[in-house]
C-alpha positions as CSV (number, residue, x, y, z in Angstrom):
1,X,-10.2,-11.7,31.1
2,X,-9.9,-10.8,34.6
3,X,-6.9,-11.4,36.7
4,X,-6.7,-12.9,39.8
5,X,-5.8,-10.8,42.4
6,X,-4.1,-13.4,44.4
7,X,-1.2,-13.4,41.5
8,X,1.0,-10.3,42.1
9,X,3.1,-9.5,39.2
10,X,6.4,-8.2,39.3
11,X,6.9,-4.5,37.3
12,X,8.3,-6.3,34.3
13,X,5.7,-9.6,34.4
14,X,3.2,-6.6,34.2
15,X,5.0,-4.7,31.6
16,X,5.5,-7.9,29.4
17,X,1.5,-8.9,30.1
18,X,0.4,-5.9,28.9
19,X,2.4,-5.6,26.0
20,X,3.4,-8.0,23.3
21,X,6.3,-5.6,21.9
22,X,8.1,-6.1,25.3
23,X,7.5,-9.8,25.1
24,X,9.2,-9.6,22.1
25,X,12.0,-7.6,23.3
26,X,12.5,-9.6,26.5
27,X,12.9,-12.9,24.6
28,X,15.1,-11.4,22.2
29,X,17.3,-10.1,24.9
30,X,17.3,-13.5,26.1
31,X,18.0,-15.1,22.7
32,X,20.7,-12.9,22.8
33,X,22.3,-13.7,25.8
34,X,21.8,-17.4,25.5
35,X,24.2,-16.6,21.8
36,X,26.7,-14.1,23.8
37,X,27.3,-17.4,26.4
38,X,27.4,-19.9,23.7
39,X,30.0,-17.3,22.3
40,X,32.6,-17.3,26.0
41,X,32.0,-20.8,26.0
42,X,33.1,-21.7,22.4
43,X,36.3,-18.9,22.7
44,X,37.1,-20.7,25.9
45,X,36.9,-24.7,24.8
46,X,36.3,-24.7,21.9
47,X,39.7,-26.5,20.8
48,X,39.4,-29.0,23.3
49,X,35.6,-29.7,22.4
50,X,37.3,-30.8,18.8
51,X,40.1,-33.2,19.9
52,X,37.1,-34.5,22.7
53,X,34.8,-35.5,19.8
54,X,37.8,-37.2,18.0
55,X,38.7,-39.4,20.7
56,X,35.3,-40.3,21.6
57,X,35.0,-40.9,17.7
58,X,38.2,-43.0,17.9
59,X,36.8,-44.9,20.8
60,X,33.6,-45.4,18.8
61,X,35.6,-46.9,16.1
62,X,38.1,-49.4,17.8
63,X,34.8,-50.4,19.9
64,X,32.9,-51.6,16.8
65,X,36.1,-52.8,14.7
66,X,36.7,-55.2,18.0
67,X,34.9,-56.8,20.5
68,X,38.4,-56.9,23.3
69,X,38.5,-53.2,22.6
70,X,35.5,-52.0,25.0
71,X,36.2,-54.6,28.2
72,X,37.6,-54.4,31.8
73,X,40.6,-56.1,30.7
74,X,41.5,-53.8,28.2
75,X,40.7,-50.8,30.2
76,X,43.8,-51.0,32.1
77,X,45.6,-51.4,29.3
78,X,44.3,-48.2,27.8
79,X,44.9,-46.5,31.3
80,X,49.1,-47.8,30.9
81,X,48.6,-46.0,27.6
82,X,46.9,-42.5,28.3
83,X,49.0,-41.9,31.9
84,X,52.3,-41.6,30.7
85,X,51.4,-39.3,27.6
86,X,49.2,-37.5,30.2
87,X,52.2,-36.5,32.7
88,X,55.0,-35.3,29.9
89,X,51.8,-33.6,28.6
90,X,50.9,-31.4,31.8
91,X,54.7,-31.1,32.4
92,X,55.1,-29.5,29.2
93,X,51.9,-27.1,29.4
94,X,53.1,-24.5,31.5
95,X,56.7,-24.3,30.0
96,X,54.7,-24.2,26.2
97,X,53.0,-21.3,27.3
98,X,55.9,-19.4,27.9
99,X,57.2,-20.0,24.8
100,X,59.7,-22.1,25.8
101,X,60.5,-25.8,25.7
102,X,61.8,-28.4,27.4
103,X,63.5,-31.4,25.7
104,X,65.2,-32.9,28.8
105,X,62.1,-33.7,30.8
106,X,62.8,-37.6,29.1
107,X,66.1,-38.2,30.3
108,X,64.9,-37.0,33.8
109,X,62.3,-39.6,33.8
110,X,64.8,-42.1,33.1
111,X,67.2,-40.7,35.5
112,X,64.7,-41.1,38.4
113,X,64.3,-44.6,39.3
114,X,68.2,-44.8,38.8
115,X,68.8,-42.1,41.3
116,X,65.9,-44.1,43.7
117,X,68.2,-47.4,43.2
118,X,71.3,-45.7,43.7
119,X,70.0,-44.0,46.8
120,X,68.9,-46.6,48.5
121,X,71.9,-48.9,48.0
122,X,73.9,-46.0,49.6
123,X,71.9,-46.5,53.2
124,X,68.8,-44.0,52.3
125,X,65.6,-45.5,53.2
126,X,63.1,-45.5,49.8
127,X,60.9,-43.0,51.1
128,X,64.2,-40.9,51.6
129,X,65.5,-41.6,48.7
130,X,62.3,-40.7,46.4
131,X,62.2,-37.8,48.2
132,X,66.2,-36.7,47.3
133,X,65.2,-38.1,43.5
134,X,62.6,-35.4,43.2
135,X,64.3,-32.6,44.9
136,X,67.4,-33.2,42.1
137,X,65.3,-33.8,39.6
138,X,63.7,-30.2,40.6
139,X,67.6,-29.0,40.8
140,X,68.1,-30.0,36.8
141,X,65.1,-28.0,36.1
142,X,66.4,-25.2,38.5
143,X,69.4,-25.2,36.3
144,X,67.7,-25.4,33.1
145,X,65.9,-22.2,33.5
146,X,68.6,-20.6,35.0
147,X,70.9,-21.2,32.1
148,X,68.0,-20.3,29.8
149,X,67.4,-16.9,31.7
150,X,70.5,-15.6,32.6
151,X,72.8,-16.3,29.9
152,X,69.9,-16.0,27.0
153,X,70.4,-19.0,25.3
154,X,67.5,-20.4,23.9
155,X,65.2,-23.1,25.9
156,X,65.5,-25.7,22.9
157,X,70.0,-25.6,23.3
158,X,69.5,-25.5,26.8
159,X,67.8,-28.5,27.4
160,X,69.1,-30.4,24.5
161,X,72.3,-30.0,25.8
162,X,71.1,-31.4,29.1
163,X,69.2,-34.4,27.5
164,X,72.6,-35.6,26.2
165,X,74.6,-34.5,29.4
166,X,71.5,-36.6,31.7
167,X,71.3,-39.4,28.7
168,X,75.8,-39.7,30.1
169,X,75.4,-39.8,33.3
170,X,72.5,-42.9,32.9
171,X,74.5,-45.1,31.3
172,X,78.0,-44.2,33.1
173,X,75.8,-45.1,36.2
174,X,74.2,-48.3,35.1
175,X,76.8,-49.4,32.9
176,X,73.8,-49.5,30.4
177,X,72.4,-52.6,32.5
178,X,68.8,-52.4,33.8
179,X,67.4,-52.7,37.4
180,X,64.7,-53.7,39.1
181,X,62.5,-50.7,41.3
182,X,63.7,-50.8,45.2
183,X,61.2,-51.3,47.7
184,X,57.8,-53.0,47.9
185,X,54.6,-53.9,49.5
186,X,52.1,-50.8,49.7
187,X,54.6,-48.4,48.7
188,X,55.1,-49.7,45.4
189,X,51.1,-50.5,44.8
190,X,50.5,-46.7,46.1
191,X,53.6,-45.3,43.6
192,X,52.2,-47.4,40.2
193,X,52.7,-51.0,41.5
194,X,48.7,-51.4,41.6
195,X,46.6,-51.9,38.1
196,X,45.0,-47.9,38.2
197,X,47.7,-46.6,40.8
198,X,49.6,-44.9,37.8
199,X,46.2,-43.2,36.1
200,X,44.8,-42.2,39.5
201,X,48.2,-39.9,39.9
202,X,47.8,-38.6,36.4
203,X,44.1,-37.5,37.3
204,X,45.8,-36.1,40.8
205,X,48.5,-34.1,39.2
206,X,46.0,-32.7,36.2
207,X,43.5,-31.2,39.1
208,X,46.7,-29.9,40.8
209,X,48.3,-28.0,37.9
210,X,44.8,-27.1,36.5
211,X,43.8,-24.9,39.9
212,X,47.7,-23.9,39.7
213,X,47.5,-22.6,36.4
214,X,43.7,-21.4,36.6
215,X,43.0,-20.3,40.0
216,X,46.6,-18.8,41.4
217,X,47.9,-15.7,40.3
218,X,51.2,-17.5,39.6
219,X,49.0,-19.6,36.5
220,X,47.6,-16.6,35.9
221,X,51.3,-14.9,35.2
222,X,52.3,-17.7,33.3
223,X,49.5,-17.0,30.6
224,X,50.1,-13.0,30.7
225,X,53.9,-14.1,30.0
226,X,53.3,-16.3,27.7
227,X,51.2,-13.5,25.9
228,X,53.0,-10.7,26.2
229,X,56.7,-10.9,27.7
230,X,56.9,-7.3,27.8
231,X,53.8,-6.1,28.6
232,X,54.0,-8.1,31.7
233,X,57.4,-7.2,32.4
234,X,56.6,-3.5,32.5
235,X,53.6,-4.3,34.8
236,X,56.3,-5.7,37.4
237,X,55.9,-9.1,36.9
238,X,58.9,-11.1,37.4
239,X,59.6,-12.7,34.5
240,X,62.8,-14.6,34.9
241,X,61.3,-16.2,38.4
242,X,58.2,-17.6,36.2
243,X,60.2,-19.1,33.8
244,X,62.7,-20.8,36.4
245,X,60.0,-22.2,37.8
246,X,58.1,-23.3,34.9
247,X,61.2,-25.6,34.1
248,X,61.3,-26.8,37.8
249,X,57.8,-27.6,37.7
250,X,58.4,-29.8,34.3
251,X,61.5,-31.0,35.7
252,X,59.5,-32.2,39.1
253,X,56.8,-33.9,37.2
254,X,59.5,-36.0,35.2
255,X,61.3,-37.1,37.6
256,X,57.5,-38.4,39.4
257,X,56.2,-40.2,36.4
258,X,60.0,-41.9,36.4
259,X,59.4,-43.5,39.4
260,X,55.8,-44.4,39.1
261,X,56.8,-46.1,35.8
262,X,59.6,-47.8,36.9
263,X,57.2,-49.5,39.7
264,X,54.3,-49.7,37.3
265,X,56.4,-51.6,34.4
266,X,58.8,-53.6,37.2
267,X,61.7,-52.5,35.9
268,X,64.0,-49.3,35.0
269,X,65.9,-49.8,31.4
270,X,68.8,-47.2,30.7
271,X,67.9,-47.1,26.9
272,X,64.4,-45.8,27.8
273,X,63.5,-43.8,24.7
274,X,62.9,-40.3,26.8
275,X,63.3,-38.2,24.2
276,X,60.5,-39.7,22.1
277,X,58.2,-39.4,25.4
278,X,58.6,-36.2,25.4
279,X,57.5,-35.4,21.4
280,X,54.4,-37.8,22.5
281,X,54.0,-35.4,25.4
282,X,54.3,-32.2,23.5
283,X,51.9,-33.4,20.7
284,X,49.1,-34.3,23.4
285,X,49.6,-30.9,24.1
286,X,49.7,-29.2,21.3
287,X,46.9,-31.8,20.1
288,X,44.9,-30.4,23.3
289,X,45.2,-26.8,22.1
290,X,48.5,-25.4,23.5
291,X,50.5,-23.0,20.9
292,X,53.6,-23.4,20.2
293,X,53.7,-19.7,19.9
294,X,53.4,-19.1,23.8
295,X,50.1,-17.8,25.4
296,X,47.4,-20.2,25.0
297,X,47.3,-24.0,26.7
298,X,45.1,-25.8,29.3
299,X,45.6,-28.9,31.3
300,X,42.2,-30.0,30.2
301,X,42.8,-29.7,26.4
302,X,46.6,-31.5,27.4
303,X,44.9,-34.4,29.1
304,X,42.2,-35.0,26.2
305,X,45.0,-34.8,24.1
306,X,46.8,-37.4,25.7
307,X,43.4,-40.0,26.0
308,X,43.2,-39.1,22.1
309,X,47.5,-40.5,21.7
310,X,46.8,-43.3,24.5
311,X,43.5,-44.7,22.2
312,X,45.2,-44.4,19.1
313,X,48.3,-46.3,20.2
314,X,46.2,-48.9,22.3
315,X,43.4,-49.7,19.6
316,X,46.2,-50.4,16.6
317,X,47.4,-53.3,19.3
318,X,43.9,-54.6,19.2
319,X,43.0,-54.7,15.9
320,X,46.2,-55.7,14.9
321,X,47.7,-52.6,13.1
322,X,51.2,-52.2,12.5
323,X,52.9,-50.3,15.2
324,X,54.9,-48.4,12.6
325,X,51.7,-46.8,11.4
326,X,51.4,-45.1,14.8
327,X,54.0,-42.8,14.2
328,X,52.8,-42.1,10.7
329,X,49.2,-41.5,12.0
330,X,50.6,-39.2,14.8
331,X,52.2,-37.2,12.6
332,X,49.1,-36.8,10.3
333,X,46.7,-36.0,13.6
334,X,49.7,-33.0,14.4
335,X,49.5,-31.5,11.4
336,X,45.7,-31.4,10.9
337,X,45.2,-30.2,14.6
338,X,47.4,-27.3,14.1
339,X,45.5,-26.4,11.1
340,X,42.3,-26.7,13.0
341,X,44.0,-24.8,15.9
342,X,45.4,-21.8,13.7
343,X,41.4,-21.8,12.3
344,X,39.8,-21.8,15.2
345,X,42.4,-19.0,17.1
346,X,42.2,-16.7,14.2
347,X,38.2,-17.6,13.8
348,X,37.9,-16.6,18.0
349,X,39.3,-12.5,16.7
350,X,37.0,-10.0,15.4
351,X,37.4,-9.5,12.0
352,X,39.6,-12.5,11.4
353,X,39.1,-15.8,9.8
354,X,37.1,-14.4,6.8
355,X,37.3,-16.3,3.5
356,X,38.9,-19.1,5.1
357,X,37.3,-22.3,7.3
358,X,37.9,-19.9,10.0
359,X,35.1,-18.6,8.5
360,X,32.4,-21.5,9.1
361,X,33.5,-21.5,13.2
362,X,32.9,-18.1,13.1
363,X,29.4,-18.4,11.8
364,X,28.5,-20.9,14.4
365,X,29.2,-19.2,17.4
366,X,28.8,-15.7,16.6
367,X,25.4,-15.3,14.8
368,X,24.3,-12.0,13.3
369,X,22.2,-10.3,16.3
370,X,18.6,-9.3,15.9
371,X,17.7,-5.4,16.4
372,X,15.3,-5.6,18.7
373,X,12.2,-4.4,18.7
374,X,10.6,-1.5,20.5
């Protein structure tokens, strides 16, 4: 067959024309690229992929169990759900991958809309006085951190001793009596008064702290930390000024979701149950993929974690399941994802995972290579 001259062909178009061994060779290369990509991508997300697949399993299942389950009206609902768990979530992440954690993050989310009130009756405008609420609530992480750094106690005595110092000073304040959120009009539809006000700042906050953590070399010394405490600290990273921030960061985040609940739910109770929002928070993360160990956490994986909680909770109130069982289901989903998560981390090392269902991850992304031929 003659070949048009009109068709010029590249050295390696010629090379691979005239010969089928490098045809061969070139498509195996490529094969074995296309494996080495699906490899990154399964190390990377792997974990989050799983708890994805459960929630859009669970959604799949409430759908065809009910017919109110998969409507407009019921979306919103879900959305009440999934933002809350969503913001103690992301608070949590950065202060989990340290290690570390933070158990007063609940009372400072009741605290807020109390400190708003309080505020405001004193003469501060409500603009004024959200902005004082959050720089105090930044203050108690401030001080959480710095008890935690400088006097070496650990992060879980620190901030239990704050939740029960915070969980004082509530109902001192209110004289365990609830309130109603100051202000109204736009500002409260913009801060969680409106129907999709509340999820729109969870999706906000989760891009925020996902470029933070991803993109900024302050993330990115928050992961090597969170790996490696010393290793980091002998390359000159400031360790103590991480961590500090970490907890002001959580304690920031609290304090916000406070206040957007408190104008979202029309009123601010001082028997709020923080404490338990923060274990749901810390299970969407750790459902997500976060270790407990330090090291290894995404915003991504915390936010699918919390759609997974916010699903589970919302489709046993429309089929009609005990609420009790929630708790019991949670606690079932926490255990199994850590197994899962242990699997999957030790399947992601060389020479790990074998003999074990590490074992079958393993096998699927990191097939045996084919020599190539010559």
């Amino acid at each position: 067959m003659r070949r048009d001259p009109s068709v010029r062909l590249e050295p390696r178009d010629a090379d691979t024309a005239a010969s089928p061994e490098s045809q061969v060779a070139y498509a195996l290369d490529t094969r074995r690229v296309s494996a080495s990509a699906l490899r990154r991508f399964g190390d990377l997300y792997l974990q989050e992929l799983v708890i994805a697949v459960v929630a859009l399993a669970m959604i799949a299942f409430f759908t065809a169990d009910s017919p109110y389950f998969f409507t407009s009206a019921n979306a919103a609902a879900l959305a009440s759900f999934i933002a809350p768990i969503a913001f103690f979530a992301l608070a949590e992440v950065p202060i989990l991958i340290l290690g570390e954690i933070d158990l007063s993050v609940g009372e400072v989310y009741v605290l807020s809309p109390f400190l708003v009130e309080h505020l405001n009756n004193a003469g501060a405008p409500v603009p004024l006085a959200i902005i004082f609420t959050l720089g105090i609530c930044a203050g108690i992480g401030w001080l959480n951190g710095l008890i935690t750094v400088k006097l070496h106690l650990p992060s879980f005595i620190t901030t239990l001793g704050m939740t029960f110092a915070l969980e004082g000073i509530i109902l001192i304040g209110s004289n365990g009596a609830p309130a109603n959120p100051v202000g109204d009009g736009t500002l409260a539809l913009v801060l969680g008064g409106g129907v999709w006000a509340e999820a729109f700042w969870a999706a906000g906050v989760m891009a925020i702290l996902f470029v933070m953590l991803r993109r900024t070399s302050f993330g990115l010394h928050i992961i090597a930390v969170g790996g490696n405490a010393e290793s980091s600290k002998e390359s000159g990273l400031k360790i103590d000024f991480i961590k500090i921030w970490c907890f002001v960061l959580c304690s920031f985040i609290g304090g916000l979701i406070g206040i957007l609940d408190g104008y979202h739910i029309g009123s601010i109770d001082p028997s709020s149950p923080g404490l338990t929002f923060m274990f749901y928070g810390v299970a969407a993360a750790v459902i997500g993929g976060t270790a407990l160990t330090g090291g290894r956490g995404t915003m991504i994986g915390a936010a699918i974690g919390a759609i997974a909680l916010g699903t589970l909770e919302d489709g046993f109130h429309v089929i009609g399941v005990s609420s009790f069982a929630y708790d019991l289901i949670l606690g079932i989903a926490i255990l199994i994802t850590m197994f899962l998560n242990v699997q999957i981390e030790r399947a992601t090392i060389r020479g790990a995972g074998r003999g074990s269902f590490a074992r079958i991850i393993d096998f699927i992304f990191s097939r045996r290579k084919e020599p190539v031929r010559r």
